[in-house]
KOLDO-505858 format. One line per 3 residues: for each residue x, z, y of C-alpha. Coordinates in steps of 0.1 Angstrom, whole numbers, m for minus. Layout:
<sites>
X:Z:Y ~ ...
</sites>
This chain:
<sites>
1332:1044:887 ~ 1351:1028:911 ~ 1335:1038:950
1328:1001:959 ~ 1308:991:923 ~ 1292:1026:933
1278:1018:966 ~ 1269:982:951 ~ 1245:1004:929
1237:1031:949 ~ 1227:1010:981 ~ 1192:1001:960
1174:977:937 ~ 1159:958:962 ~ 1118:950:945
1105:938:974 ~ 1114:906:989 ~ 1091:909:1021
1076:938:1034 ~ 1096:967:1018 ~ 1130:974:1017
1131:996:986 ~ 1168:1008:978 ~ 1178:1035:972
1204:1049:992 ~ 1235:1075:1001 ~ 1224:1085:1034
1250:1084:1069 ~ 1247:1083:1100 ~ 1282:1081:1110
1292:1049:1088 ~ 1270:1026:1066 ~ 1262:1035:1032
1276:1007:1014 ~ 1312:991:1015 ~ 1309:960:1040
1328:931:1040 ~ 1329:913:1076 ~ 1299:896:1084
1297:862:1069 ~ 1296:834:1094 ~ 1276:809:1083
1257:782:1097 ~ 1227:767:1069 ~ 1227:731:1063
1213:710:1085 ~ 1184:701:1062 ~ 1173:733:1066
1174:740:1107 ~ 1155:703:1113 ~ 1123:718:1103
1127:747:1129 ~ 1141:733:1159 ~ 1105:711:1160
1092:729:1186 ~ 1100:759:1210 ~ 1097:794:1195
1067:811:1214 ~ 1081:846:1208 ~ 1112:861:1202
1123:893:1185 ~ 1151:905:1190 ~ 1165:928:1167
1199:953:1168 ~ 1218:958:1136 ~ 1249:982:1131
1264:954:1106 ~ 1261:918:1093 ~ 1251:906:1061
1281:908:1037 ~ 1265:874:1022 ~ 1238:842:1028
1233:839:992 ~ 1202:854:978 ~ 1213:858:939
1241:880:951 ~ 1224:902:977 ~ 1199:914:945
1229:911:924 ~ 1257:924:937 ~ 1251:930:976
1224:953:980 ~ 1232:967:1015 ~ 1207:977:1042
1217:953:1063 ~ 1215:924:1042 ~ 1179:934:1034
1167:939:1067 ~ 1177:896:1072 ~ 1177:885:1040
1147:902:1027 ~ 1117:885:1042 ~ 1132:852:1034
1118:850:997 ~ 1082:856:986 ~ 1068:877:953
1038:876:935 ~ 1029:906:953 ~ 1036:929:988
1038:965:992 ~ 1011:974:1021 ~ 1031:1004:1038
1003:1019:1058 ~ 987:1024:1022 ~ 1016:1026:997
1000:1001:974 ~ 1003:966:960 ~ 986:936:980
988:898:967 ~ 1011:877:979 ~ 1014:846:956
995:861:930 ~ 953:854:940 ~ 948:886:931
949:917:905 ~ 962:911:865 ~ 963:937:837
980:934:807 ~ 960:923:777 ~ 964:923:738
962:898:709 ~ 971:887:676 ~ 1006:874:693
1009:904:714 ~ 1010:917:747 ~ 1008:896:778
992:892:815 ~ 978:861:828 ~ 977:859:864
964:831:888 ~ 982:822:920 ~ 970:814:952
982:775:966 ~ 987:790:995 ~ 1026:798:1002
1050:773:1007 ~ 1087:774:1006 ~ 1099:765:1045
1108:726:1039 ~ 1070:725:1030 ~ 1072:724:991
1043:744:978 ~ 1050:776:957 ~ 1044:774:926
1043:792:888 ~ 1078:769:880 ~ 1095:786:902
1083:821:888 ~ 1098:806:855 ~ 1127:793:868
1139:825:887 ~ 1132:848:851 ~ 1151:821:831
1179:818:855 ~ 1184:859:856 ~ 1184:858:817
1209:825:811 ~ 1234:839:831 ~ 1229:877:827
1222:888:863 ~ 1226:922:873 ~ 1219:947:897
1177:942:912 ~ 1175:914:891 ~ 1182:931:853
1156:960:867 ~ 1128:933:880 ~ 1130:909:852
1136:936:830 ~ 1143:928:787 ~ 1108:938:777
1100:906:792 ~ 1101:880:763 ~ 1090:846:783
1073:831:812 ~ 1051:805:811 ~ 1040:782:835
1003:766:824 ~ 997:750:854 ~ 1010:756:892
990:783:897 ~ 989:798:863 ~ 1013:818:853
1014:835:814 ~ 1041:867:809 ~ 1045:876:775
1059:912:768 ~ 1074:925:738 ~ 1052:958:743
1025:973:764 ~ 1041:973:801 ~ 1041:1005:815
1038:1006:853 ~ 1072:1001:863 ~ 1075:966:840
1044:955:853 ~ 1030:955:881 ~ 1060:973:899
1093:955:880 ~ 1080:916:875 ~ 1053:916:903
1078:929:929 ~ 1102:904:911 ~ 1119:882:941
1112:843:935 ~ 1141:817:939 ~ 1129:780:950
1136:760:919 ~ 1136:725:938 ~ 1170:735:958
1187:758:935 ~ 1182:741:895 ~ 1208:717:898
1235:733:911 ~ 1225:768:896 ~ 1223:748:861
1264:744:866 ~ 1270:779:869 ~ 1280:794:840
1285:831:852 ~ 1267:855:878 ~ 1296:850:897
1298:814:898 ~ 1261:812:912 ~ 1274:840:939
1301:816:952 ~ 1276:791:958 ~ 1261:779:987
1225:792:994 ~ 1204:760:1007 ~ 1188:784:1029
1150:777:1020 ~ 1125:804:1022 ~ 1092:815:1010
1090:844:1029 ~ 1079:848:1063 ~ 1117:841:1081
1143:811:1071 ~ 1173:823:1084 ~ 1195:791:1106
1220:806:1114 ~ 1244:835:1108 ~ 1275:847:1124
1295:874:1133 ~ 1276:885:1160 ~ 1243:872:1156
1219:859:1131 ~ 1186:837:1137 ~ 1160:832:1117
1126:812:1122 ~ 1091:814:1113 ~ 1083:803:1078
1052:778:1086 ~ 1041:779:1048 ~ 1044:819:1051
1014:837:1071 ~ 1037:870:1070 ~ 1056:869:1101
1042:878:1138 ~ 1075:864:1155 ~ 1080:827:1160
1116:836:1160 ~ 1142:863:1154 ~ 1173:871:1167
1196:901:1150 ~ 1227:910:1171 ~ 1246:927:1157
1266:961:1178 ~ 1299:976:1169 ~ 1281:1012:1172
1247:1028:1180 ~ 1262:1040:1216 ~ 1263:995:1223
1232:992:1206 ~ 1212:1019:1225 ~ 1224:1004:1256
1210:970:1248 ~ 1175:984:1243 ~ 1180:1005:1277
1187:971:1295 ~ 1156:953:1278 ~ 1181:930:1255
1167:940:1225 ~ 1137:953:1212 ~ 1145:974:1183
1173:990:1162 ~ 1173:986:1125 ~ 1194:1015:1109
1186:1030:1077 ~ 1193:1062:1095 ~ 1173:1057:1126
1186:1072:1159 ~ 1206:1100:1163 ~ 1201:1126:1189
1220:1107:1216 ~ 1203:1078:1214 ~ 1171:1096:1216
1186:1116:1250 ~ 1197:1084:1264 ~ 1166:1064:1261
1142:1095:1264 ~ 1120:1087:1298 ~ 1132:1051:1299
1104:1031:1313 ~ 1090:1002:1287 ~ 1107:1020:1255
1086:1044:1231 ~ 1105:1069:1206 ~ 1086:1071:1176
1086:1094:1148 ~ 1079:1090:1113 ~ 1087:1111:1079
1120:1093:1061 ~ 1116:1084:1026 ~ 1144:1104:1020
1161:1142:1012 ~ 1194:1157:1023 ~ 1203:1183:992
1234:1201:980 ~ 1249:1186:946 ~ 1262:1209:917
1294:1200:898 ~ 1279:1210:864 ~ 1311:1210:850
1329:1235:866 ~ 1324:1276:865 ~ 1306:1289:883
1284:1259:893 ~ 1280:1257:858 ~ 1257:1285:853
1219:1283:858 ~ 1220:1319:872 ~ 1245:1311:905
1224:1278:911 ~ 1193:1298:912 ~ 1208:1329:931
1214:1304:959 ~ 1186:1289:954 ~ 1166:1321:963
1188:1335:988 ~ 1189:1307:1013 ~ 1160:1306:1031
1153:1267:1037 ~ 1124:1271:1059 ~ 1142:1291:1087
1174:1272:1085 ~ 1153:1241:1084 ~ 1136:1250:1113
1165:1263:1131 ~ 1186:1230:1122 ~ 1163:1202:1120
1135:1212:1137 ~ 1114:1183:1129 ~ 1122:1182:1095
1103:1197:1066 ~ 1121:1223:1038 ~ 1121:1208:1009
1115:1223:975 ~ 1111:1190:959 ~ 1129:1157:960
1094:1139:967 ~ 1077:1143:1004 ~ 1047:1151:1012
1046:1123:1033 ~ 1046:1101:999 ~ 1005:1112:999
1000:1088:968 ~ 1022:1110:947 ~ 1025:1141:961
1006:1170:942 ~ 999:1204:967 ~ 994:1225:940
1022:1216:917 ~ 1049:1212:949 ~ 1035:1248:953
1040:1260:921 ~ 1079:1248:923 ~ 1083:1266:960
1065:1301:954 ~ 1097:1316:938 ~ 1119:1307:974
1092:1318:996 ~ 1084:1353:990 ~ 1096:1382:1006
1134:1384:1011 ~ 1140:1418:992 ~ 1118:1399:962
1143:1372:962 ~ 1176:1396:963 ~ 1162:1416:939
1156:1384:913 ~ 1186:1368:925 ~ 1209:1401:918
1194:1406:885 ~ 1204:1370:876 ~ 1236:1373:885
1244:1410:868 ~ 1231:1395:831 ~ 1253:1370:835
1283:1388:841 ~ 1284:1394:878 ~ 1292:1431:889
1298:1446:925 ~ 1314:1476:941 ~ 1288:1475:967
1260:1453:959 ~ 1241:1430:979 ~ 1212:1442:996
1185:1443:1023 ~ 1189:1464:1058 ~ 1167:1464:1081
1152:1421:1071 ~ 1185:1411:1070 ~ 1208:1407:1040
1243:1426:1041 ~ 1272:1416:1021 ~ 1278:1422:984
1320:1435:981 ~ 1346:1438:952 ~ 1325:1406:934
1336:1399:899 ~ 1325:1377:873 ~ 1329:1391:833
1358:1410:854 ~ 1377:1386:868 ~ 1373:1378:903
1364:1345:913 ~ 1383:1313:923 ~ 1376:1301:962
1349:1276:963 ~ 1345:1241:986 ~ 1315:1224:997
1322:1193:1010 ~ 1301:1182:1041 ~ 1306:1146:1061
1318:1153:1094 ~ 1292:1136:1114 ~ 1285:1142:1152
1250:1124:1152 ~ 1241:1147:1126 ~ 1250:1179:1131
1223:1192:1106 ~ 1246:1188:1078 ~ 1279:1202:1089
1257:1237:1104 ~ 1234:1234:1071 ~ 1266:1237:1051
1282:1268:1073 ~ 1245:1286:1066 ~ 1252:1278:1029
1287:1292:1035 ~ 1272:1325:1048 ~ 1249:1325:1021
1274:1324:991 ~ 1298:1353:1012 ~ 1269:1378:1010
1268:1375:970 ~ 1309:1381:975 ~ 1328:1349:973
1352:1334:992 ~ 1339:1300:1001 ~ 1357:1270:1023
1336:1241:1034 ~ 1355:1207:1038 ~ 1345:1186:1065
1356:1152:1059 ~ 1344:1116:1065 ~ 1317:1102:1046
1335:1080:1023 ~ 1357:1112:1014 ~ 1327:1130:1005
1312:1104:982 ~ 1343:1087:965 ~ 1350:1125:956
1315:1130:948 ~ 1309:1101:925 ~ 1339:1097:905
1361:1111:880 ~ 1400:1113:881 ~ 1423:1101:852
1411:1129:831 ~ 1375:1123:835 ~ 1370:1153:857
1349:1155:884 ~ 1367:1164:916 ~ 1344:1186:937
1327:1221:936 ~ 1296:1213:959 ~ 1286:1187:981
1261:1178:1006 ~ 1249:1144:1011 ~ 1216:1126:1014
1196:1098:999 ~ 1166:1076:1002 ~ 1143:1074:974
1139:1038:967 ~ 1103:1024:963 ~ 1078:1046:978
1051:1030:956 ~ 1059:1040:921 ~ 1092:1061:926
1124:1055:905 ~ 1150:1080:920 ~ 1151:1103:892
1162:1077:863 ~ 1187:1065:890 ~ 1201:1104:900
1194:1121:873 ~ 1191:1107:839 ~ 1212:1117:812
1247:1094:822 ~ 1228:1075:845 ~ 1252:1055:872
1242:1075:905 ~ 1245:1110:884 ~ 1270:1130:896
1266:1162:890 ~ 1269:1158:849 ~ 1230:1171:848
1214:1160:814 ~ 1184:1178:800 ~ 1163:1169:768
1129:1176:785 ~ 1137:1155:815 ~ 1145:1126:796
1115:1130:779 ~ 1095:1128:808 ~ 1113:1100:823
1107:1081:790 ~ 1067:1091:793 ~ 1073:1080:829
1088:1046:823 ~ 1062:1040:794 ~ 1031:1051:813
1000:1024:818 ~ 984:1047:840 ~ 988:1063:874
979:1096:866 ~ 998:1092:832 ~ 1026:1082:858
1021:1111:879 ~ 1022:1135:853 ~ 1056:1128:842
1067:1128:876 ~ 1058:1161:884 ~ 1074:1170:851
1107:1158:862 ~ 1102:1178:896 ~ 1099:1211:880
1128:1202:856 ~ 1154:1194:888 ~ 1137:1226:905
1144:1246:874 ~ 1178:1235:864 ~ 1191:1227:896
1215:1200:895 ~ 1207:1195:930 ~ 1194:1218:955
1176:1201:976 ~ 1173:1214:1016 ~ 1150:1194:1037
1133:1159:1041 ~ 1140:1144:1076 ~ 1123:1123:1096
1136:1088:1113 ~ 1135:1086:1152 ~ 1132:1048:1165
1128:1036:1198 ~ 1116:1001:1204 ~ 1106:981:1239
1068:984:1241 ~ 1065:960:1278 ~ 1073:934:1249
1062:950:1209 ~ 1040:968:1195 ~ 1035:976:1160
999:980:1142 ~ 1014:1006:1118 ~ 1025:1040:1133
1042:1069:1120 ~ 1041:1055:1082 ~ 1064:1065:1055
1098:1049:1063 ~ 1091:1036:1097 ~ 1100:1004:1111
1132:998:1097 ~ 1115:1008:1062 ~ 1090:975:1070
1125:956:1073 ~ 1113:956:1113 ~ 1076:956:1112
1074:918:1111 ~ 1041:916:1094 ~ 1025:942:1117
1044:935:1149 ~ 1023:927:1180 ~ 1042:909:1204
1035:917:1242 ~ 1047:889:1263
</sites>
């Protein structure tokens, strides 16, 4: 797959068009995730600034961004355009039928009045759902069930991709408008969770008033890309203006969602700029998908009027398998590693306010998180370390692996394994690559303890530090023969929607787009399907935790540690009613529903 279509994908699905920013994402702190184009400069018609230039803003937030938006129009950033930074503006400018509350990782209403479930008939399955009259798009038109309709039968005439195919997803037959606020959804069968209410209820909804004629001329995805977004919003921001350097948005006064009367993102060349501008009092906040790095923590650390806070990331940092290639092929050296690197002292040693990780979800994801089963998955890494060795060794030596001098335990520490072979050859080098990346040193001293590790068992082992593009165009694609051109890796990503998690069919489904380690396995794509079908949440959770023990068994990935996000925002002017939650700020697109201006 070609790196930039990749990073399209890989950047996230985007559910939720105000208060979560739920992509999935390749994590890096030294460059963003996604391929950016210069920032668009754009200035909306003038239709749509005369309703905000009324009267003056009471408060202003000013926000710090690493990059613009790569585009103004909405279809595409779903479609096609998925980047961070085009959700943390364009995000909360469009509403849907319901909100992810972050503080509780749950659905609340948003045009929907309230809670629907799916019901049966003669005709079949369907959910009729009442809408509140209480949004309205930002030139005062109200909200209403047409433009539900409108958005679904616009995705399916022209085939949209990306978010959109996975919110208005083919199980959806039709959508019926009955009245403005009634809304009908017929499905071709029960809707599991993620179909409803997490695919269509997190749907985003497009203004049919400004977009139906001209959309109605399109006759392609990318002929409604190349048009010109009119810029109205249903969300709690309308953005006015966006340029190179800085993009403004104003309150939405049919949108109770915003605590800002107006915004202002300006956009740095680098964190070092960025940091400084919070340091002077220009700017409030930094939205990075990767929070600060340990610099920008030192230099605003004991600045008067700014508060670093902490919060778990929705995210993991892991080492990826080529599953395709000896002798990462073989369960046994997965799970040798596996046992032999000890993850909570390197964790601790490394990333000291990180947690080990034994499982792709967090603990901080409470809603989903089972003790007992996580603990089930970790017992085998956390006993003693002649236990381990002993397992590990074992492993190896039924699968071929013999020693002159075996490795062993002296005195707590493990000594070095010599004269390795494997079925009595000895074994090719081996190369981990590792991004380069001097804000987060974690990864490039994680992968030199994963180094050590691998030389005790007796192989020679070279990590390849390299820039972060390097690492994933190598990472996720194939060359002309349709190899895959890597022996290990280590990279990171966020885990999408906290609220009903969707990594796994994304990473590791049998030739799904994001898997890159060749991993298929019949029992996890059973679970997955049990996952996708389930009506339940514990059904839901079930197959979840299914999945789990199938990556922790077969070990496409081994995953080291979940981090946490550092922000620093200007509390003489904000203050947030959320703390801590899974995410953090940036992960509530800037806290705009729960910010609490100061002055």
């Amino acid at each position: 797959m070609p790196s930039k279509t990749f990073r399209a994908v890989a950047a996230g699905v985007v559910l939720s068009g105000v208060a979560v920013a739920a992509f999935i994402q390749i994590q890096a702190n030294d460059a963003p995730s996604t391929e950016l184009a210069e920032p668009v400069p754009t200035t909306l018609a003038p239709e749509a600034q005369a309703g905000s230039t009324e009267a003056e803003p009471d408060f202003v937030y000013r926000v710090g961004l690493l990059a613009g938006v790569t585009t103004t129009n909405y279809w595409e950033y779903i479609g096609a355009e998925p980047t961070a930074w085009n959700a943390y503006v364009l995000g909360p400018t469009k509403p849907a039928l319901y909100a992810i509350d972050p503080a509780a990782n749950t659905l609340v209403p948003e045009l929907a009045a309230g809670e629907a479930d799916p019901t049966w008939d003669d005709q079949g399955w369907r959910v009729r759902i009442r809408l509140s009259d209480d949004l309205a798009w930002s030139d005062g038109v109200p909200v209403t069930a047409e433009d539900v309709v409108y958005t679904f039968e616009t995705v399916r005439r022209l085939d949209l991709g990306g978010g959109w195919a996975d919110a208005y997803q083919d199980e959806i037959e039709e959508v019926v408008a009955e009245s403005d606020t009634e809304l009908r959804i017929e499905f071709g069968r029960r809707p599991g969770l993620g179909l409803w209410p997490y695919g269509l209820g997190l749907a985003p909804i497009m203004p049919a008033h400004v977009w139906a004629e001209q959309s109605e001329r399109a006759g392609s995805a990318a002929d409604l890309y190349a048009l010109d977004d009119p810029g109205v919003s249903g969300g709690p921001l309308q953005i006015v203006n966006a340029g190179a350097d800085m993009i403004e948005a104003v309150a939405n006064p049919g949108h109770p969602g915003s605590g800002a009367s107006r915004v202002i993102y300006r956009i740095f060349p680098d964190e070092e700029a960025a940091v400084a501008a919070v340091r002077a009092g220009a700017i409030d906040t930094i939205l990075d998908p990767n929070g600060l790095s340990s610099g920008g923590v030192s230099t605003l650390a004991g600045t008067d009027g700014v508060v670093i806070e902490r919060s778990p990331a929705n995210s993991v940092r892991y080492l990826g398998f080529n599953l395709t290639r000896d002798p990462m092929s073989r369960p046994e050296f997965r799970r040798s590693l596996a046992l032999l690197l000890d993850r909570g002292s390197v964790t601790e040693t490394l990333a000291q306010e990180a947690d080990p990780a034994y499982t792709m979800l967090s603990s901080a994801n409470a809603s989903w998180f089972d003790e007992d089963q996580a603990a089930a998955i970790s017992s085998p890494y956390t006993r003693s370390l002649e236990d381990r060795v002993a397992e590990a060794v074992s492993g190896l030596q039924g699968a071929g692996y013999a020693w002159q001098s075996l490795p062993t335990v002296v005195d707590g520490a493990l000594t070095q394994g010599t004269g390795l072979t494997i079925e009595g050859r000895p074994p090719a080098p081996l190369t981990i690559l590792t991004p380069g990346d001097e804000y987060d040193p974690a990864r490039p001293d994680y992968t030199s303890r994963i180094e050590t590790t691998l030389e005790t068992l007796g192989f020679d082992v070279r990590p390849v530090v390299t820039d972060f593009d390097t690492v994933v165009d190598l990472a996720f694609s194939e060359d002309d023969a349709g190899a895959r051109q890597y022996d290990m890796y280590v990279l990171g990503w966020t885990l999408g929607n906290p609220v009903l998690p969707d990594y796994h069919r994304w990473l590791f489904a049998t030739g799904a787009v994001a898997n890159s380690t060749g991993y298929s396995a019949p029992d996890f794509d059973a679970d997955l399907n049990l996952y996708q079908q389930a009506t339940a949440p514990e059904e839901a959770r079930a197959a979840l935790w299914g999945m789990e023990e199938a990556v922790a068994r077969d070990l496409p990935y081994l995953v080291l540690y979940h981090p946490e996000i550092v922000e620093a925002y200007r509390s003489d002017r904000v203050g947030f009613a959320e703390h801590g939650v899974l995410g953090g700020i940036q992960g509530r697109l800037g806290g705009l529903e729960d910010l609490r201006p100061r002055s």
